[in-house]
C-alpha positions in Angstrom: 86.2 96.6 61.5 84.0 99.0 63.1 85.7 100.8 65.8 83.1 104.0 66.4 80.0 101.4 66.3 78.2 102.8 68.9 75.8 99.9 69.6 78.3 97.4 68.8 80.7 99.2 71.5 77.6 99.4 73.7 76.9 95.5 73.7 80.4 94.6 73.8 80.3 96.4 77.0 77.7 94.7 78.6 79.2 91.6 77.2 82.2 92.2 78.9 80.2 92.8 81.9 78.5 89.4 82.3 82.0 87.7 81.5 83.1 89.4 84.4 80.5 88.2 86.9 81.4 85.1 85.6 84.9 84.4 86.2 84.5 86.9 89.7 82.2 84.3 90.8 85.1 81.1 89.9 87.2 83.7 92.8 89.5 85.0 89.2 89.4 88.7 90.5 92.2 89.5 89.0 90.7 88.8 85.3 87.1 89.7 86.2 88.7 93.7 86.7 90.2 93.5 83.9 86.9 92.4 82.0 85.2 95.2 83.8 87.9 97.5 82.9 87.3 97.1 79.0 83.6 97.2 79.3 84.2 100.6 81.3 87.1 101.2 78.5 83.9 100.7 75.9 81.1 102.4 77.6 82.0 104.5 80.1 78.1 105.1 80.6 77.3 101.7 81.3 76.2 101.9 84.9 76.9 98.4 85.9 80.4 98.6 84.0 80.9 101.5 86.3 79.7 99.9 89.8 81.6 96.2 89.1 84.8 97.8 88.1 84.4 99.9 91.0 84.0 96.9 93.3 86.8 95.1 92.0 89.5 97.7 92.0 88.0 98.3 95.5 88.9 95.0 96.7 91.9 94.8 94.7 93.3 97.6 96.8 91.5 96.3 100.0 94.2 92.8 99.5 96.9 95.4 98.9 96.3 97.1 102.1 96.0 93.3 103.5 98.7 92.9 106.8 99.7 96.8 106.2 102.9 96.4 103.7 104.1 99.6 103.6 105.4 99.2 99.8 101.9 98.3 98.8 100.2 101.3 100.5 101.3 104.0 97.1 99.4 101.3 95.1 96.5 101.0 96.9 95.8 104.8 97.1 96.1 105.1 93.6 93.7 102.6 92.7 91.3 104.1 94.7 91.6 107.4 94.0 90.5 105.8 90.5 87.5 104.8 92.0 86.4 107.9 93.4 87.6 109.7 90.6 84.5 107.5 88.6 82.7 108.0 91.4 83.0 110.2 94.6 80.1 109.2 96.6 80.8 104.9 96.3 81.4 104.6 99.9 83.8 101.0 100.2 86.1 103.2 98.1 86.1 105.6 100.5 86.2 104.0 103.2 89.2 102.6 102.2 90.9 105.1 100.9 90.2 106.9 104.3 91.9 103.8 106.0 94.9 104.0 103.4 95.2 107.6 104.1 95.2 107.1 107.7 98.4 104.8 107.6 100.0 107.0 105.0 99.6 109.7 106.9 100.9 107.8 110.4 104.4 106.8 107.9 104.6 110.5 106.9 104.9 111.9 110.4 107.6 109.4 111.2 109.3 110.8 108.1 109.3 114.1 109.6 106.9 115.9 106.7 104.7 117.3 109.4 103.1 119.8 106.9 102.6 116.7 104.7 101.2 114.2 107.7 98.4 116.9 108.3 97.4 117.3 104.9 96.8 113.7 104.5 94.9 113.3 107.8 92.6 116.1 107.1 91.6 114.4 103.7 91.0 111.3 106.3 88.3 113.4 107.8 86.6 114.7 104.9 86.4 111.0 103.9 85.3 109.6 106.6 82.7 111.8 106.8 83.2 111.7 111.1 81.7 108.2 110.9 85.0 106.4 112.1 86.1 105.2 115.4 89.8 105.4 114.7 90.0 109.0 114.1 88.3 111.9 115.5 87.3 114.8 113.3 86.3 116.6 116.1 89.6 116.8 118.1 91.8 117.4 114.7 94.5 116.2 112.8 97.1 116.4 115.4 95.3 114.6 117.9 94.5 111.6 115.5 98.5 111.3 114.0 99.1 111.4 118.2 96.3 108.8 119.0 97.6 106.6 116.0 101.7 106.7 117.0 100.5 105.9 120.2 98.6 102.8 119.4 101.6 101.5 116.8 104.1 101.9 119.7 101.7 99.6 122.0 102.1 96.8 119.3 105.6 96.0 120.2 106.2 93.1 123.0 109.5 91.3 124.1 111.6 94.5 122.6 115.6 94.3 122.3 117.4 97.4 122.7 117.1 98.5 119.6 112.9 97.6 119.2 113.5 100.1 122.6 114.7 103.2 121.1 112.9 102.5 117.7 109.7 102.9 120.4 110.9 105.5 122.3 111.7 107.3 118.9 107.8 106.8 117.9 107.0 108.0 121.0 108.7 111.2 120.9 107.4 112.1 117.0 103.8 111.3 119.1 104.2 113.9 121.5 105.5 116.2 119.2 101.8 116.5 117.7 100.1 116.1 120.9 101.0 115.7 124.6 98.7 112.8 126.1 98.9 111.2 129.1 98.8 107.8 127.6 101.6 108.6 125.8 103.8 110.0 128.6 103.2 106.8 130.9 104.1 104.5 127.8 107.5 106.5 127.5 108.4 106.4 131.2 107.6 102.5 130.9 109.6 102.3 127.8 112.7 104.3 129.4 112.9 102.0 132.4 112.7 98.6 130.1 115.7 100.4 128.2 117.3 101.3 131.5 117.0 98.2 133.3 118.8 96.3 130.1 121.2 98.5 129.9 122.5 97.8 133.5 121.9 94.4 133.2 124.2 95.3 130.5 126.6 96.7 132.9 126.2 99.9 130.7 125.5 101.9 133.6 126.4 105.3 132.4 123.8 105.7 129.3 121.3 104.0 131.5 121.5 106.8 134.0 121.9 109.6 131.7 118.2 108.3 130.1 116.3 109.5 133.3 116.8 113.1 131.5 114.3 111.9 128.8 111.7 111.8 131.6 108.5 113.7 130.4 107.5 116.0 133.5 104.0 115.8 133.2 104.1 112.0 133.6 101.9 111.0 137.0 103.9 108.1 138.2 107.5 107.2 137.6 108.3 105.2 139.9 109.6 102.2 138.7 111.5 104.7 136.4 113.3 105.6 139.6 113.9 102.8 140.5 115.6 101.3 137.6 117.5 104.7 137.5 118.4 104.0 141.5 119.7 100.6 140.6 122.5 101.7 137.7 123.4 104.4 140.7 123.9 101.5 143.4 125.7 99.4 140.8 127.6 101.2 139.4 129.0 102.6 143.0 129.8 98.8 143.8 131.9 99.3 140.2 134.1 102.0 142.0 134.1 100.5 145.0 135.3 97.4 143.9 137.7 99.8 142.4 138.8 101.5 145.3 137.1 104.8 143.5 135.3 105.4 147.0 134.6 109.3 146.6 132.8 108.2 142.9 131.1 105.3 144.8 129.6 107.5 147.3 128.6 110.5 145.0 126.6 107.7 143.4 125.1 106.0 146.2 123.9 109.7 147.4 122.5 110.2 143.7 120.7 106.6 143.9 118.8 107.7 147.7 117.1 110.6 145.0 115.8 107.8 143.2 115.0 105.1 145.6 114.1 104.7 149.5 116.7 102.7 151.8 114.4 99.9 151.4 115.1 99.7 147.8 118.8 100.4 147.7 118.9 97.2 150.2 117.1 95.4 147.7 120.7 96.5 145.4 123.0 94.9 148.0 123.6 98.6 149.0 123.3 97.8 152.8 123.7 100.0 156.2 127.0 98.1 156.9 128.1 98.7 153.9 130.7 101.2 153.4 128.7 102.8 150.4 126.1 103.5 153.4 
């Protein structure tokens, strides 16, 4: 009846406001932002429409971003960038947004947009304001999409072969941004789970070639080697076994690179034995 009442938009606001606290307090968030949406919607200079619709579509995107669903994340980042849009300085919002960000920009990388990946971690830092302890302004963008590869790729337990390469894949995007020495060690543990199931696999030939994907700089490869040493000495019983015995003792020589005489006996590779 009166659509441009400014004092009857003004109460309606506030009205709007306390039906909000209301049902947010019976746990109906879902209606209580929408109730804080139309007082805002009413009177967008009503201060506490402003700071409850800010703190519900806060939350709202802080249950989207709830067990990291990566369909969800688009969402999320829109509604806060609402928030901040109302208000720049409201700190859950950006906190949250930083955290979004963070994970967006983690997805991105693996997507190969590096340009893109960098972009979004910067904004993490101007957000964050350096008061984080999952990212570090101070070391740069490249260091934190690095850090944060890193610490998805630690996630995974009890791998198949596939959860193997998938890692290994991760790892590699990692390194890409930043060579670390965590994240060398991880891939030469990764290679020899992959290489030991593949022999166990009796897939001896793309269990050996994977020793190429060695990163040099890694300290200690040893059980690398050994895994490596073992598809040698098996596969040289292969040829053996049929009555290939120049093949079986070109790889028997190629396993003692990998593995001291102690090991190889550990392979059934023994000094009587004819591979000796």
């Amino acid at each position: 009846m009166a659509p441009r009442h400014e004092q009857l938009r003004r109460d309606l606001a506030a009205a709007c406001v306390r039906l909000g606290e209301q049902v947010s307090q019976r746990n109906e968030h879902d209606e209580a932002r929408v109730r804080f949406a139309r007082a805002y919607e009413l009177d967008p200079s009503n201060e506490s429409a402003v700071a409850a619709l800010n703190a519900a579509e806060t939350r709202s995107a802080e249950r989207l971003l709830e067990g990291y669903v990566f369909s969800r994340l688009p969402q999320a980042i829109e509604v806060l960038r609402g928030v901040l849009d109302r208000d720049e300085a409201f700190q859950p919002a950006r906190r949250a947004l930083a955290g979004a960000l963070y994970e967006h920009a983690l997805d991105t990388a693996v997507n190969d947009d590096r340009a893109e990946a960098l972009s979004l971690m910067q904004e993490v830092h101007s957000l964050s304001d350096g008061d984080s302890r999952r990212w570090s302004p101070h070391r740069g963008p490249k260091y934190d999409i690095a850090t944060g590869l890193y610490e998805r790729a630690v996630l995974y337990d009890d791998l198949d072969e596939n959860d193997l390469r998938e890692t290994l894949d991760l790892l590699a995007v990692a390194r890409s941004y930043e060579v670390l020495p965590e994240i060398s060690d991880l891939q030469v543990s990764v290679l020899a789970d992959l290489v030991e199931l593949l022999s166990a696999d009796e897939n001896y030939d793309e269990a050996i070639a994977l020793v190429r994907w060695c990163p040099k700089d890694v300290e200690d490869r040893s059980r690398l080697d050994t895994a490596v040493a073992e598809a040698y000495a098996r596969r040289a019983r292969r040829h053996l076994d049929k009555g290939n015995n120049a093949a079986a003792r070109s790889d028997t020589r190629s396993a003692r690179k990998y593995a001291s005489a102690r090991q190889l006996s550990l392979f059934q590779v023994v000094e009587a034995d004819p591979l000796w």
